[in-house]
DRENPA-54091 format. One record per residue: x, y, z of N, C-alpha, C in turn; residue in three letters. Coordinates in steps of 0.02 Angstrom, whole numbers, plus 50000, padded with zeros to 5 digits. Layout:
<recs>
@n.x->X; n.y->Y; n.z->Z; ca.x->X; ca.y->Y; ca.z->Z; c.x->X; c.y->Y; c.z->Z; type->ala
...
</recs>
This chain:
<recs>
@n.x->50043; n.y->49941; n.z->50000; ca.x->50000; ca.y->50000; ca.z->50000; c.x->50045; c.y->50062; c.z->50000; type->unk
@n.x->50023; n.y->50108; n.z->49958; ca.x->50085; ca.y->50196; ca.z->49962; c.x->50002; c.y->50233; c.z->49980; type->unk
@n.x->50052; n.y->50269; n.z->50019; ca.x->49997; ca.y->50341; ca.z->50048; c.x->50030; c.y->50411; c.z->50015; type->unk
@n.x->49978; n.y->50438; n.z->50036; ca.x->49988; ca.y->50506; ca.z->50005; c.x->49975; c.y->50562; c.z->50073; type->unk
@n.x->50034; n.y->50591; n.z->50088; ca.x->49999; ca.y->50637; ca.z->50156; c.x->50039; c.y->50697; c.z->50149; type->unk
@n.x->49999; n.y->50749; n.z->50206; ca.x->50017; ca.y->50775; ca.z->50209; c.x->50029; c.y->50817; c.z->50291; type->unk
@n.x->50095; n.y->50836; n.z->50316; ca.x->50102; ca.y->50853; ca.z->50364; c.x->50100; c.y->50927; c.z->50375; type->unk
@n.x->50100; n.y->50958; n.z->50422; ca.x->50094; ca.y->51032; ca.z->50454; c.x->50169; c.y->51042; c.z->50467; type->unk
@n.x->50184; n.y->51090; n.z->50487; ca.x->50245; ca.y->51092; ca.z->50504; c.x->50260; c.y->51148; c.z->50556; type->unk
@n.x->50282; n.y->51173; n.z->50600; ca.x->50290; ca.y->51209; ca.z->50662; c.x->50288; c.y->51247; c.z->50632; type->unk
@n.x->50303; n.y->51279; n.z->50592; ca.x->50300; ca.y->51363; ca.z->50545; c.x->50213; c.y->51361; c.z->50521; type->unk
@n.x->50176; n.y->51302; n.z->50515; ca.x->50120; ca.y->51295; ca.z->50489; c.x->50137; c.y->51286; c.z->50414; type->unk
@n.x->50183; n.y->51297; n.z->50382; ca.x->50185; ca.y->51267; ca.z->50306; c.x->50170; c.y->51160; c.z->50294; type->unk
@n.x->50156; n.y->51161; n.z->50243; ca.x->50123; ca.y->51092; ca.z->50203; c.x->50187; c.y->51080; c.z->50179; type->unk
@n.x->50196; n.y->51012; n.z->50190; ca.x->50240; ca.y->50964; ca.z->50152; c.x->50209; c.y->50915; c.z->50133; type->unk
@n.x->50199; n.y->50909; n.z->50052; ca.x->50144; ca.y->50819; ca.z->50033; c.x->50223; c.y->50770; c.z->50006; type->unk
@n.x->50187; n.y->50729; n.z->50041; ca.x->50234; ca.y->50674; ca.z->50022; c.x->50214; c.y->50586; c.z->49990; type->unk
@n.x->50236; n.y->50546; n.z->50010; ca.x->50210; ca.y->50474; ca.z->49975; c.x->50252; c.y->50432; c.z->50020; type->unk
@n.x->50230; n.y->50389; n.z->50061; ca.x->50276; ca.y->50336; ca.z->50072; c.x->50213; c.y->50260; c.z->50091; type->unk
@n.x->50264; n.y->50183; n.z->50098; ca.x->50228; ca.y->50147; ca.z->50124; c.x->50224; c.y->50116; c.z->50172; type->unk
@n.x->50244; n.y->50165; n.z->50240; ca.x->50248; ca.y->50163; ca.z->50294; c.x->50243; c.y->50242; c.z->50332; type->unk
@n.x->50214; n.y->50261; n.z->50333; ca.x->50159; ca.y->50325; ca.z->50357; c.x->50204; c.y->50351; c.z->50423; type->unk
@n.x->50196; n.y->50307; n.z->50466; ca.x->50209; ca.y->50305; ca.z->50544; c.x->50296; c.y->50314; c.z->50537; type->unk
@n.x->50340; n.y->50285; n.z->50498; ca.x->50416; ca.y->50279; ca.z->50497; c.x->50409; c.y->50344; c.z->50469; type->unk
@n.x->50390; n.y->50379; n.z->50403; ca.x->50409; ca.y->50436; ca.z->50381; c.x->50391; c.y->50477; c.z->50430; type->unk
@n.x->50361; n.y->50493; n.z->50470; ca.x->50319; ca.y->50547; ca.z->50513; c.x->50406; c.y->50557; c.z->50558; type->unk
@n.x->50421; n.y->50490; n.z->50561; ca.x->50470; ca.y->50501; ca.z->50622; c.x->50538; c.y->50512; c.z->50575; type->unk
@n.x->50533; n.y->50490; n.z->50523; ca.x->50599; ca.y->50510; ca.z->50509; c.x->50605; c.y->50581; c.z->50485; type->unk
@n.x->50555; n.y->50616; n.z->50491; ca.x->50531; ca.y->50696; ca.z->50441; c.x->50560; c.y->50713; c.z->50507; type->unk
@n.x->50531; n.y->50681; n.z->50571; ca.x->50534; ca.y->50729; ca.z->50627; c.x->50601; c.y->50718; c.z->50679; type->unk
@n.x->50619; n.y->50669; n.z->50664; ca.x->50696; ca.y->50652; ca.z->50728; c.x->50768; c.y->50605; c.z->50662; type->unk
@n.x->50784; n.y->50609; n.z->50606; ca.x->50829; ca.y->50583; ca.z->50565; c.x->50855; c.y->50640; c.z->50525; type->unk
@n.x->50912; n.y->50621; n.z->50485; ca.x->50930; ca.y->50647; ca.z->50412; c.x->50897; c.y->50612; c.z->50354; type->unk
@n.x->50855; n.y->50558; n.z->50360; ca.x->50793; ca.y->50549; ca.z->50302; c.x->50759; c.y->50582; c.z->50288; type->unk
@n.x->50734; n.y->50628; n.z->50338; ca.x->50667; ca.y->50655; ca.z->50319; c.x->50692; c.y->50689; c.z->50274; type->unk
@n.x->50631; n.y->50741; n.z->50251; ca.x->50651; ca.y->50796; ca.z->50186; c.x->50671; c.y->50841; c.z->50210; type->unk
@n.x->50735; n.y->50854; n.z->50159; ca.x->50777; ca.y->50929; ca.z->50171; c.x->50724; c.y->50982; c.z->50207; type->unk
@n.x->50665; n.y->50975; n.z->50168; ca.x->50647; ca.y->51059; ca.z->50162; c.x->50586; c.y->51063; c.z->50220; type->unk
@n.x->50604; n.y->51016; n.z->50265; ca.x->50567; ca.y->51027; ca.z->50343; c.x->50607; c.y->51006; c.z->50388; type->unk
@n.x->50659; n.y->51002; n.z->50382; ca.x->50726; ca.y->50998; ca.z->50437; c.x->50720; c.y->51047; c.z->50472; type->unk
@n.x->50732; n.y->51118; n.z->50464; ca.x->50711; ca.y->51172; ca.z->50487; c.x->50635; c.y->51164; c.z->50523; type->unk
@n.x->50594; n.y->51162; n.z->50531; ca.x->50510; ca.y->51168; ca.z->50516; c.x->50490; c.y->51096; c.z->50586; type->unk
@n.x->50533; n.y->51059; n.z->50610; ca.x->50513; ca.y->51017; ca.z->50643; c.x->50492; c.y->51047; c.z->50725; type->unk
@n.x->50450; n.y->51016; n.z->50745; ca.x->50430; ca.y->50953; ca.z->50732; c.x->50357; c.y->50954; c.z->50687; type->unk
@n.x->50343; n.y->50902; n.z->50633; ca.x->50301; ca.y->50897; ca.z->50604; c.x->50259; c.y->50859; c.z->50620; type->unk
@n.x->50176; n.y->50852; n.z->50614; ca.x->50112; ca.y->50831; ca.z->50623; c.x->50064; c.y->50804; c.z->50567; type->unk
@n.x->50074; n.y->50747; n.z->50558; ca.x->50030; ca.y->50719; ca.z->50506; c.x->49950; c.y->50754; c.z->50504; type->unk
@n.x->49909; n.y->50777; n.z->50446; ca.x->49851; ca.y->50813; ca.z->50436; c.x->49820; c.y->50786; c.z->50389; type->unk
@n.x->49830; n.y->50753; n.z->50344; ca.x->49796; ca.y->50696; ca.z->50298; c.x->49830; c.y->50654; c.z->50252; type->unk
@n.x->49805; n.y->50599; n.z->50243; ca.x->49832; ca.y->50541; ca.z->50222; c.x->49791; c.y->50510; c.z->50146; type->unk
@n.x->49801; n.y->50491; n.z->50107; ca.x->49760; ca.y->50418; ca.z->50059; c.x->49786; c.y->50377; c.z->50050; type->unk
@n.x->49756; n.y->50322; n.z->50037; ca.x->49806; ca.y->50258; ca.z->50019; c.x->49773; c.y->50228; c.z->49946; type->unk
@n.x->49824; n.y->50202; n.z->49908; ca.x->49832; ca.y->50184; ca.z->49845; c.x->49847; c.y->50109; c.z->49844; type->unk
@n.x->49841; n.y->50079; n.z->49802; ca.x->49858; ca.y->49992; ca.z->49799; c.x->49934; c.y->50011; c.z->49730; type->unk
@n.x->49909; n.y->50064; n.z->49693; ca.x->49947; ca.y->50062; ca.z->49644; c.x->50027; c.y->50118; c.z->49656; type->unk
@n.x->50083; n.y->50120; n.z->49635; ca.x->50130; ca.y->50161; ca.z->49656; c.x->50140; c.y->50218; c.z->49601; type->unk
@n.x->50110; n.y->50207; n.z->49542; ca.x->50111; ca.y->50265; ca.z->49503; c.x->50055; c.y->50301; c.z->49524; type->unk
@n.x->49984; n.y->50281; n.z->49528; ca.x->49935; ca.y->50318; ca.z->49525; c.x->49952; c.y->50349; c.z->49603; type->unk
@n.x->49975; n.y->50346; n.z->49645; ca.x->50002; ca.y->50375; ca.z->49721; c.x->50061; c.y->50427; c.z->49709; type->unk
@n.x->50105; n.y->50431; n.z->49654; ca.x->50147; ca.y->50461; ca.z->49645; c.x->50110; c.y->50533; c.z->49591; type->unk
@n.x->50058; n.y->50519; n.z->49560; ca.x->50025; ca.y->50567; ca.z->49510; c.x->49970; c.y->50598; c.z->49550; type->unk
@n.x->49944; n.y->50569; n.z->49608; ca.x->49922; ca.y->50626; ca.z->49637; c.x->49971; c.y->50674; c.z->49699; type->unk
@n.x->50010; n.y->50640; n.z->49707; ca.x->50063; ca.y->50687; ca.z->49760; c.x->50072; c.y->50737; c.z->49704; type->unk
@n.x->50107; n.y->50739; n.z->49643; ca.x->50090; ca.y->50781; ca.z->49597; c.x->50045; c.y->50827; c.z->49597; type->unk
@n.x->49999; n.y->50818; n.z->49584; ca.x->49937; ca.y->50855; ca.z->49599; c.x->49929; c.y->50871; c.z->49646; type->unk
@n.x->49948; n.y->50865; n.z->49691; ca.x->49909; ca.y->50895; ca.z->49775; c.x->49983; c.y->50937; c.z->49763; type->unk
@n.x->50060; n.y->50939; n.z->49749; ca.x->50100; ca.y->50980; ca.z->49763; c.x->50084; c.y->51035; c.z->49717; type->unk
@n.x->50029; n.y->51022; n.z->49671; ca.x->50047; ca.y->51110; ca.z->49605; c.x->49985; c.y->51129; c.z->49640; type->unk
@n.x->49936; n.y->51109; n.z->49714; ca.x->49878; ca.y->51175; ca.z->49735; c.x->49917; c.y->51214; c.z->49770; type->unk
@n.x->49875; n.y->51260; n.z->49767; ca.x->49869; ca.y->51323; ca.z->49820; c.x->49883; c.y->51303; c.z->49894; type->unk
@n.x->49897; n.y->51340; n.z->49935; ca.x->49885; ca.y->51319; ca.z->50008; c.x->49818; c.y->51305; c.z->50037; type->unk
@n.x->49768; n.y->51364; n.z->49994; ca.x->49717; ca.y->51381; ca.z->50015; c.x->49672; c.y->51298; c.z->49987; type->unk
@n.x->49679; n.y->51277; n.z->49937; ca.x->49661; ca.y->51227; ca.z->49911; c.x->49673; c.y->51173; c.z->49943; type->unk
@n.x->49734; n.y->51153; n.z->49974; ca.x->49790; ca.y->51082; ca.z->50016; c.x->49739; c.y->51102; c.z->50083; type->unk
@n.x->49719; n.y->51159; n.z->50106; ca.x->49689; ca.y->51163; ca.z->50183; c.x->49623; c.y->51151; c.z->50172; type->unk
@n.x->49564; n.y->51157; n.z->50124; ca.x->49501; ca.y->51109; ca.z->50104; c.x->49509; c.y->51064; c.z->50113; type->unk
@n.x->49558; n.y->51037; n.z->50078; ca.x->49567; ca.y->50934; ca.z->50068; c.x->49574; c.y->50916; c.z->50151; type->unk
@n.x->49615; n.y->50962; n.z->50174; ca.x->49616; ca.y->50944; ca.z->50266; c.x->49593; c.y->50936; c.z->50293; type->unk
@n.x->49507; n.y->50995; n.z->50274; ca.x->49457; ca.y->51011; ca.z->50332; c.x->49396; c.y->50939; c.z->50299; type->unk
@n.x->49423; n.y->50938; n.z->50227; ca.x->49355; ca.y->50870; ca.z->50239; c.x->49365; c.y->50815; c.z->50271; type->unk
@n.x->49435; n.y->50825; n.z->50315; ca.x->49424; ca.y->50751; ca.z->50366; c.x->49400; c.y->50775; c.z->50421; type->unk
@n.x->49378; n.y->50841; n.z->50446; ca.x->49373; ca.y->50859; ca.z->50513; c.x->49292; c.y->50868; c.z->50520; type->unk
</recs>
């Protein structure tokens, strides 16, 4: 299974990402040199929504898509889990 999520970040900026282990990336974003460069700074980070995919392209083409919205757009997709 690949997910598609996306975390908050202590500054409040969005990072979307893809992995198939949800729970290991959360921790390696937030306590490793795995996580992504560009929330090293920004930690500690908070998972805010997730999908899961069976397939690894079709999981990789919407991370795509969720990275070219708006902020204002990535924080809708958020609030329809709340």
């Amino acid at each position: 299974m690949y997910y598609v999520y996306i975390v908050r970040c202590k500054d409040e900026s969005l990072y979307t990402g893809v992995s198939t282990d949800i729970n290991r990336r959360i921790r390696q974003h937030n306590h490793s040199k795995y996580g992504a460069k560009s929330v090293r700074g920004k930690r500690p980070v908070k998972l805010v929504y997730k999908e899961s995919y069976r397939n690894k392209s079709k999981a990789y083409k919407r991370e795509k898509e969720i990275k070219g919205w708006t902020r204002e757009k990535k924080l809708e997709l958020i609030q329809c889990l709340h």
